[in-house]
N, C-alpha and C positions, 0 to 999 in steps of 0.2 A: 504493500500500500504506500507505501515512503517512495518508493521508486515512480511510483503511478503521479503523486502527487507533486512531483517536482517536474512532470510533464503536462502540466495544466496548460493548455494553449490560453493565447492573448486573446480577452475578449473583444467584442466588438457591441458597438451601442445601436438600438434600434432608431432609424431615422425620424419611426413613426411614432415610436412608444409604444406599440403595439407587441405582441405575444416576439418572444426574441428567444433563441434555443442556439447554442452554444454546444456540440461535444466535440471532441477530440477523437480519435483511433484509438487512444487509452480506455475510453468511456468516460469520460470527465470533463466539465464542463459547468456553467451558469447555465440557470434558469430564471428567465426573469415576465415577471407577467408583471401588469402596470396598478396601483395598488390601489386603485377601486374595486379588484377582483376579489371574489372571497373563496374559499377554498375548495370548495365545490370546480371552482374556474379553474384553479391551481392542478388541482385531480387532471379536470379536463385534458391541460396543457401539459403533463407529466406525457398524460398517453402519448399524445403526438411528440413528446420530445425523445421517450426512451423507444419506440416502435421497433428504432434498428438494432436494438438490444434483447436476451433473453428473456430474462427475468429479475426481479429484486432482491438485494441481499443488504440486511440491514448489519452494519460493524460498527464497535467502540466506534463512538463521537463522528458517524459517516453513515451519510445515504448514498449509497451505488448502485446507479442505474443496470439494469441491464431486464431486457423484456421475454417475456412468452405468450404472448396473445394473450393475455388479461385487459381489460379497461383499466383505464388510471381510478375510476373510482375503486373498483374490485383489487387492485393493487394498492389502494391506500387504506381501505378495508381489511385486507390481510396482513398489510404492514404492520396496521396497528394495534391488532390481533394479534401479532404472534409475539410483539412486544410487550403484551397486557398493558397498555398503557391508554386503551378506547379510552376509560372512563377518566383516566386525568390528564385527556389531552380537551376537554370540553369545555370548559369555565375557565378565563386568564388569569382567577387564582391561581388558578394550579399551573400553571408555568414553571413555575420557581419550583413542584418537584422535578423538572429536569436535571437541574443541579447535583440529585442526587443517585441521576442513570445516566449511564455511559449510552446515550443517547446523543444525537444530534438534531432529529429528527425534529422540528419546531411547528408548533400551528401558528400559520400567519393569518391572522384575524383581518377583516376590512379594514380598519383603520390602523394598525400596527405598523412599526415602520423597523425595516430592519436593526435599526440602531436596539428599540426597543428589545427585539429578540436575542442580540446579541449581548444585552445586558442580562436578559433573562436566565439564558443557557452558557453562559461563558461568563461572567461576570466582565466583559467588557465594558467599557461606558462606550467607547464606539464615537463621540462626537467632534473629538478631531479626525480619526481615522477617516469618518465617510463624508468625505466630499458633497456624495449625491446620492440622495433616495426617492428617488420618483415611483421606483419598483419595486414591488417585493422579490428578496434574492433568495435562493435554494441553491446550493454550491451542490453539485452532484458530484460525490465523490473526495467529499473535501471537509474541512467544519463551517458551524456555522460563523465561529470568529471571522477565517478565511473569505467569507461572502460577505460580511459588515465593512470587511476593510477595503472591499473591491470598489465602493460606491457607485453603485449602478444606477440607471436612469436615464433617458431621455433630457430630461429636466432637473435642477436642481430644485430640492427643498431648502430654501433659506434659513440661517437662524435669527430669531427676530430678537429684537434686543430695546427693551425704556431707553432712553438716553438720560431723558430728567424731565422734570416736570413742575407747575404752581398750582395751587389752588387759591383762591377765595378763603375768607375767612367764611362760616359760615352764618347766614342772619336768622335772625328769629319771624317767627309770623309777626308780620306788621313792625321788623325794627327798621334798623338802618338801613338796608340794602334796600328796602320793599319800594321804592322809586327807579333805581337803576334795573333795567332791562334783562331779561336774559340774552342777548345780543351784545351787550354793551359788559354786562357779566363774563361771556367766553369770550370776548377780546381781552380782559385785564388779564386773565390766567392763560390763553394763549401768550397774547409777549412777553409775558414771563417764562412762560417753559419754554419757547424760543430761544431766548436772554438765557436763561441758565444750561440748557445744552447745550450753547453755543452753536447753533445752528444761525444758518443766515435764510430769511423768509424764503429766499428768492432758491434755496437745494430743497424747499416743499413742493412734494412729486400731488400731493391731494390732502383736502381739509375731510375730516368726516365728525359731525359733533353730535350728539346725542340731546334731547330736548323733548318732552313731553305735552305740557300741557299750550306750548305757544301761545302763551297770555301777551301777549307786545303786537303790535302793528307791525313788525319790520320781520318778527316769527318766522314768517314762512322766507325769508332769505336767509334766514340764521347762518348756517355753517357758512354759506356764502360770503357774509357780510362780515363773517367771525376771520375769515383768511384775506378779504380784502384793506378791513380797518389793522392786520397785524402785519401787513408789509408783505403778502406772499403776491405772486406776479398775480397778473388777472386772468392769462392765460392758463393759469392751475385750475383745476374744479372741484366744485365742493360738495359732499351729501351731508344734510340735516334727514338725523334716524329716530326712529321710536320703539324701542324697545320696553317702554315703559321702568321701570325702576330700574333696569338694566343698561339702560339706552348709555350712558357712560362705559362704562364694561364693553356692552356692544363695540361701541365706536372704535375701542383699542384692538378690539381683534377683528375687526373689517380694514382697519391698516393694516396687520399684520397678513392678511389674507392679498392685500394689493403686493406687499411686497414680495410675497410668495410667487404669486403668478407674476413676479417680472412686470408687473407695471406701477411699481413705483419702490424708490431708495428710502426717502424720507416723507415722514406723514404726521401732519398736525394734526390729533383726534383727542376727542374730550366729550364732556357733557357741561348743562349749563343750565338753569332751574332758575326764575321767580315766581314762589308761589303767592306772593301774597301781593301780584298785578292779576289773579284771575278777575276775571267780571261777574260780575250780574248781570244778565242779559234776558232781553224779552221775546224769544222766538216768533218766528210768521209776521215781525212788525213789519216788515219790509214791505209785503202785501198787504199792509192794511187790517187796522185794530176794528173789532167793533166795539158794542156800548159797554161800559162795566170793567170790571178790573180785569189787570190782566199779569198772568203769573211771570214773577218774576225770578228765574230759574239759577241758582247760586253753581256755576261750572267749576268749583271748584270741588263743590260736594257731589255733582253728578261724575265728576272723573273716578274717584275715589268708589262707587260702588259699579261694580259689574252687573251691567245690564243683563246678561247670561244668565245667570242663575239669581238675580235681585238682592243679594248679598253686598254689605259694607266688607272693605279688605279687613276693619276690626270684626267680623263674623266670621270670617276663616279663620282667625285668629283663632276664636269660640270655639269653633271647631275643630281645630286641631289640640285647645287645652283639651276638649274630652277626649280625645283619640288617644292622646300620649299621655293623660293624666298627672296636668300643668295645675298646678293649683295658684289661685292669689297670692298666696304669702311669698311663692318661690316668684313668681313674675316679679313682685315688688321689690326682693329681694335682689336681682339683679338688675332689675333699671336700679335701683340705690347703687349694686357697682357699675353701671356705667357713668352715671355721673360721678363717683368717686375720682374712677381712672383717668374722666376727660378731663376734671380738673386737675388732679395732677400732674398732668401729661401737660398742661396748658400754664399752669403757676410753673413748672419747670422747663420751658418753652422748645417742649420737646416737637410741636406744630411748626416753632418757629421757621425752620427750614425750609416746610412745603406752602406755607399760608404767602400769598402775596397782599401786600396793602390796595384797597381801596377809599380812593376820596369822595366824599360826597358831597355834594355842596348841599345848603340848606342858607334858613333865613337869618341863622346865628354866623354864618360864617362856614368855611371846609370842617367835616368832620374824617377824621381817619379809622376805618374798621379793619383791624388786623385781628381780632380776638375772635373766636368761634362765640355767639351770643345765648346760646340756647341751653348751656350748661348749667347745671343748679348746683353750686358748690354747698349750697346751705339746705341741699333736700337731706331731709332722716326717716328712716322707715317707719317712722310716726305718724309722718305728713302723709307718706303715701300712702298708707294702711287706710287713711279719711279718705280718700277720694271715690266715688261713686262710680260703677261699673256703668257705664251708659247704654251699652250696646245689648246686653244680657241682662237679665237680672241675675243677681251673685253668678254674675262672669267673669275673667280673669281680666280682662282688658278694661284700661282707668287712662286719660289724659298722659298718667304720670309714667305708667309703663309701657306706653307707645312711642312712635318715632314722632320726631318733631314734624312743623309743616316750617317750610325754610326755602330761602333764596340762596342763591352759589354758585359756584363753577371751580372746574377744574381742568387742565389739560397734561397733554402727555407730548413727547414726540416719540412715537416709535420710526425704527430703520433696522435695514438687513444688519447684521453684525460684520459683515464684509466691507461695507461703507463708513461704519461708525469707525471701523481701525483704519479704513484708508483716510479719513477724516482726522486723525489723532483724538477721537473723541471717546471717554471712558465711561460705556455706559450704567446703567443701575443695576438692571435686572435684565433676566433673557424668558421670557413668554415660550414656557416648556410646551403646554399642550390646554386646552380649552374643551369646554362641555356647555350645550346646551339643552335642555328635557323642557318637555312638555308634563303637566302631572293635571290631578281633576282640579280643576277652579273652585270647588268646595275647599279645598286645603291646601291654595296658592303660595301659602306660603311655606310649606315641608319642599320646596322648587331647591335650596340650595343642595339637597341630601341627594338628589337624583345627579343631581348638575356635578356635585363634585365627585361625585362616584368615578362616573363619565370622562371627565378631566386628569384624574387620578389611573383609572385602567388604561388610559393613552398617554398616559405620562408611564407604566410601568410602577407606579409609586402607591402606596396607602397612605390612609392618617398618618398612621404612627410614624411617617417619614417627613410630616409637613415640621417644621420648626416654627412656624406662627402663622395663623390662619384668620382670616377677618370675613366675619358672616354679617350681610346687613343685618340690622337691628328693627324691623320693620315694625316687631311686636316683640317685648319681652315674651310671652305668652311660645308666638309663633319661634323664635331662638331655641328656644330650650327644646322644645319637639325635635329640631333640626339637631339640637346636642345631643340629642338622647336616640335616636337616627342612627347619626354619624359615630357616634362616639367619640366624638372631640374632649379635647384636654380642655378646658376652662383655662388653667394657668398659660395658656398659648393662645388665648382666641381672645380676639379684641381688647389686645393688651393697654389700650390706650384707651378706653369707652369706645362705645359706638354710636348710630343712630338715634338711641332713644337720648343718648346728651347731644353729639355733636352735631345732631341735627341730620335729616332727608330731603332735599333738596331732589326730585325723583331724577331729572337728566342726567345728574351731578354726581350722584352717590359711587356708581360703581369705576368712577376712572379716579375720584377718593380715596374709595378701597383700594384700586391697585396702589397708587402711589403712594397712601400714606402704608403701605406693604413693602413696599419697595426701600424706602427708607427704613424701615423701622427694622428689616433685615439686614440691610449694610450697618446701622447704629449697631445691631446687636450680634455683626458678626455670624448670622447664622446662613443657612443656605434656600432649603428651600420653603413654599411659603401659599397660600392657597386662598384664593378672594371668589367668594359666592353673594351672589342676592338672590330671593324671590323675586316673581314680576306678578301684578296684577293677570287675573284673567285665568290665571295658573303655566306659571314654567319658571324655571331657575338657571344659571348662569353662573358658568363657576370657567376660572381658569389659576394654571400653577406658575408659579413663577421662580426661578433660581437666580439669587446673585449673582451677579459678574465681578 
């Protein structure tokens, strides 16, 4: 086999990306199918690849082709049959027992990418090694290290990489900010995350901003008018997204998605929230009122419950304290530590790094908001034990242990990591892998538990690998379901408070989360690090991130 192996002929890359078969006179060779295929395909392609061969013979850490009129499924069938290993090659848990069979043999899942496999079955990390993975690789003949280090593909997959980023301090319903715009909001924390990555507007390949409720007149230009007031050419183009609570989150990984497919280097993306310019508004006036009063419809309170199922997002809440067996005292219990943390974190200006100043003008003169405002340094679980459950009667959801209603912004710049080094530019964090689920809109908010599952099995990683983890805070109520889920460590999650002090700003929240992630893993030296929200309507959103 050593002899065979040192005869691996040169491969060659497919022009199309299409199915690409590689062997040699030795019998040895790549196999590369393109990695939206799932293994069923791979079977497929096996057949047609090994045909001119007998049969299969499976050796320490080596698959070797060789055929007898079997189908590639009936040959992967007996493969994995006579290895007893059908039933844990089925769930990406069980990967990791590979480690412990002289096996090579790897299930490439649809979204899997060989780096992942190669971490799995060889303990490679694989991500200097591979260049390019467009394809899923199967080294016939060889291991699977041997196939991670080939970098095969068509295409390259990019590494995406934070460069840096600003936020907004964050405002209170009806404080300081609740005059300035969400438009005028993402331009202050875009030129600052310009400014501080040192980025020049003008190497911005596309603007993409997240934004919600479009409470402003100029709204519907948002992202547009967010990249042309920050100095990026005009010639760039911009998408304004809604993802609802996510829509920030969103924004960072639809950059990362341009840079992927090669149509763009660098990318201003963010989210950007004033909730407290929603209107009041009178529907049908435009046609004409008749006699008598006429309802005056508060759009701020009709965003906030889902038409679908006629549920307030505090009613999912409801619903999911009885599911997971959320009681009052433990919700109250932890919004008390989220304001604890957010003050702390804020008296010792641990924000100070990511929060950028905004001026306001007023009739007293400029006022400067750099403080997050929604924080209650002086709340006691005394106060909050009073407050009256509105939504339920003795329900676990109160004012005090919900998320704020808030104005804000925040941006990011993401870029390929090939750019940022030809740049001299040293970025934050590199954006491992992303999840987004769908789950029922009765329990909208258990969305992070699915999302980060999702993000985690494409990452190759579990919990117990994250080093700090930030879950919106959309309900203390809704948290704790998602903790008790996931099985998250408390002493790692939202080490700073979250949401229910530092306030929800809906556009804003989740490029927040990333960033105030990003930092708070370089401050603490650890590596990697995992940002989830729920969304209205039901679905969650999670992605992982590792230091640079």
């Amino acid at each position: 086999m050593e002899r065979d192996q040192e005869r691996i002929p040169q491969r060659r890359r497919s022009a199309l990306g299409h199915h690409h078969v590689q062997l040699g006179t030795c019998r040895r060779g790549i196999l590369l199918v393109p990695a939206s295929r799932p293994l069923r395909d791979v079977a497929k392609t096996c057949e047609a690849a090994e045909s001119r061969e007998p049969r299969v013979l499976l050796e320490p850490r080596t698959l070797v082709a060789t055929a007898r009129g079997e189908s590639g499924l009936e040959r992967l069938d007996r493969l994995l049959r006579l290895t007893q290993l059908r039933e844990k090659l089925r769930p990406h848990e069980k990967h990791e027992s590979l480690l412990q069979r002289e096996v090579a043999f790897a299930p490439f899942e649809q979204r899997q990418r060989p780096r992942e496999v190669a971490r799995l079955t060889t303990g490679l990390d694989g991500r200097e090694e591979l260049a390019e993975a467009g394809h899923w690789s199967i080294l016939l003949g060889g291991t699977i290290k041997e196939a991670a280090r080939c970098g095969h593909g068509s295409k390259s997959v990019k590494e995406i990489v934070i460069i840096d980023g600003a936020r907004t301090a964050f405002g209170t319903y009806g404080g300081q900010l609740r005059d300035t715009s969400a438009t005028d909001l993402g331009v202050i924390a875009a030129k600052a995350a310009l400014e501080k990555s040192k980025v020049d507007p003008k190497q911005i390949d596309h603007v993409i901003f997240g934004n919600v409720l479009q409470t402003s007149g100029d709204a519907v230009y948002l992202a547009r008018h967010i990249g042309l007031k920050s100095g990026v050419p005009k010639e760039v183009p911009a998408l304004t997204i809604n993802r609802l609570c996510g829509s920030g989150l969103q924004a960072i990984l639809l950059g990362a998605q341009e840079i992927q497919l090669g149509q763009a280097e660098f990318v201003l993306v963010g989210g950007t929230e004033n909730m407290s310019m929603a209107p009041h508004q009178i529907r049908g006036a435009r046609w004409g009122l008749p006699l008598g009063e006429q309802k005056l419809e508060d759009y701020l309170w009709v965003a906030l419950v889902d038409s679908y199922n006629g549920l307030g997002m505090a009613n999912t809440a409801e619903n999911l304290g009885r599911k997971y067996g959320i009681t009052r005292e433990a919700a109250d219990e932890f919004a008390y530590r989220s304001h604890m943390l957010a003050a702390k974190a804020r008296e010792s200006c641990r924000f100070s790094e990511e929060i950028v100043r905004v001026t306001v003008k007023t009739k007293k003169g400029d006022v400067v908001v750099d403080r997050d405002e929604h924080i209650r340094p002086d709340s006691t679980p005394e106060a909050l034990a009073k407050l009256v459950a509105r939504f339920e009667k003795n329900g676990t959801v109160t004012p005090g242990n919900a998320s704020g209603i808030n104005d804000g912004a925040a941006a990011v710049v993401v870029a390929s990591a090939d750019a940022a080094k030809k740049a001299g530019l040293k970025p934050l964090a590199r954006i491992v892998s992303r999840g987004v689920c769908g789950v029922d809109p009765d329990i909208m908010g258990i969305g992070p538990a699915p999302s980060s599952r999702q993000a985690l099995e494409r990452a190759g990683l579990k919990v117990k690998d994250m080093d700090l983890v930030e879950i919106n805070e959309a309900f203390a109520t809704q948290y704790l379901a998602v903790e008790k889920d996931l099985g998250l460590d408390r002493e790692k999650t939202n080490v700073n408070g979250g949401a229910i002090a530092l306030g929800h700003p809906l556009g804003a929240s989740g490029a927040r989360l990333a960033l105030t992630l990003a930092y708070e893993l370089r401050k603490r030296e650890k590596r990697y690090g995992l940002a989830s929200l729920c969304i209205g309507g039901g679905q969650g959103i999670a992605a992982v991130f590792e230091r640079v």
